[in-house]
N, C-alpha and C positions, 0 to 999 in steps of 0.2 A: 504494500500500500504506500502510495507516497501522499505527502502534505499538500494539498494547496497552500499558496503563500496568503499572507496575511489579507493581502491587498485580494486577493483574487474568495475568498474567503469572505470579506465583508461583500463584495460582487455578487456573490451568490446567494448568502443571504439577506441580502437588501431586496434579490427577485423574489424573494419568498416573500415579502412584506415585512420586512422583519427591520429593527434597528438597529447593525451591527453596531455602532457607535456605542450602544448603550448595556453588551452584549460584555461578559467576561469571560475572557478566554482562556483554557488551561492546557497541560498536558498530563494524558493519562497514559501514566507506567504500567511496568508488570508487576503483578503483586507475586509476592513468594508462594512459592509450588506450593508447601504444605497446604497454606490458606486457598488455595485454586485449588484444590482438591476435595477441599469440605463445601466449595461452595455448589451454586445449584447453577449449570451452565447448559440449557438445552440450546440445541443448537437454531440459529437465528431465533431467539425469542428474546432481547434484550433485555424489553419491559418485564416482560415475566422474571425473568433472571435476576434484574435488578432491584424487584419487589421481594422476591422472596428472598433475596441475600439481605436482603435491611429486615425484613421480619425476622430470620432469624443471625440475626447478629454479625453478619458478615462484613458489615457496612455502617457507617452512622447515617448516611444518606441517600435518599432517593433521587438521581440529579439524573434533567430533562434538557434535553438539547439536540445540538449537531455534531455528527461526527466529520471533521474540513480533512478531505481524503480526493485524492486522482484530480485533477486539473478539471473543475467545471462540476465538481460533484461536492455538496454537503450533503448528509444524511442524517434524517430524524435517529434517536440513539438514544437507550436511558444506559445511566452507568450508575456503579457508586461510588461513594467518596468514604472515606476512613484517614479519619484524625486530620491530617491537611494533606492527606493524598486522594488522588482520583483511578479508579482503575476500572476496569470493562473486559471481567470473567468469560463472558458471552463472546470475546473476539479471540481473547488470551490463550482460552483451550484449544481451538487450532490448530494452535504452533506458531513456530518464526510470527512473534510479536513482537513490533514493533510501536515503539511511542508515538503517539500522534494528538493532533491538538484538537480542542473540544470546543466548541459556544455551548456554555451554560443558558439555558429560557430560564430556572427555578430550581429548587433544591427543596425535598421536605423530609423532615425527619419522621421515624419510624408509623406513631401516631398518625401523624398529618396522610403521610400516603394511604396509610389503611383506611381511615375515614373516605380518601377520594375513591377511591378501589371500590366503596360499599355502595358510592351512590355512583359506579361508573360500570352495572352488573359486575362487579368482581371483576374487574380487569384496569390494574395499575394505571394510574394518568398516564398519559401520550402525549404528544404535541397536539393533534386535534382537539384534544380534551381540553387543555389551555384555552387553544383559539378560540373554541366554542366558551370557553369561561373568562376569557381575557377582560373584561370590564371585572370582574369579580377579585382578581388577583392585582390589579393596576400594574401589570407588566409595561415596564418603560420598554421594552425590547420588541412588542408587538403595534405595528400598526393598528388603529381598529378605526 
């Protein structure tokens, strides 16, 4: 996987309605094998993956965004964050992982996801989910 550049990055996500400017951007590491092991990584199911690694303990947070990858591609993406790192089990298992940078939409802890999960039929917030709830969150990063 390669990076888009920063510049190409806010480009893509500005077509999406979105307000990179106001977007925080991170990179997300390999977490250590032991921990990639106990977590829950089905394959392509991110949200899932990253809801049920914050339920049970794997994660402090539930964190919604883009994954800035291949020249002209951002992609919807939930990962977790643990202590001040960000990681993303769901890509990790794989193999040959490599770091890559993230736009953060929102971040919710343990609680907060569950409660959206209940009133979203049991299925972890997504980007649509926001969109559809974006007055409700006053996301400076969405158009509305």
């Amino acid at each position: 996987m390669t990076q888009l550049t920063l510049e190409a990055a806010h480009k893509e996500l500005a077509a999406l309605n979105l307000k990179p400017e106001n977007m925080r951007f991170v990179t997300v590491n390999a977490m250590d094998e032991e921990l990639l092991e106990s977590c829950t990584t089905t394959e392509d199911e991110s949200f899932y993956n990253s809801y049920m690694n914050v339920i049970f303990t794997k994660g402090d947070r539930y964190v919604l965004g883009y994954r800035c990858e291949n020249e002209g591609d951002v992609v919807d993406h939930a990962i977790i964050k643990r202590g001040d790192e960000y990681f993303d089990p769901t890509l990790q298992i794989k193999g040959d992982f490599k770091p890559y940078r993230y736009a953060i939409l929102t971040e919710f802890k343990v609680f907060d996801v569950m409660r959206h999960a209940k009133s979203n039929k049991d299925f972890p917030p997504d980007v649509d989910f926001l969109r559809a709830r974006a007055k409700h969150y006053k996301l400076s990063q969405i158009h509305i």
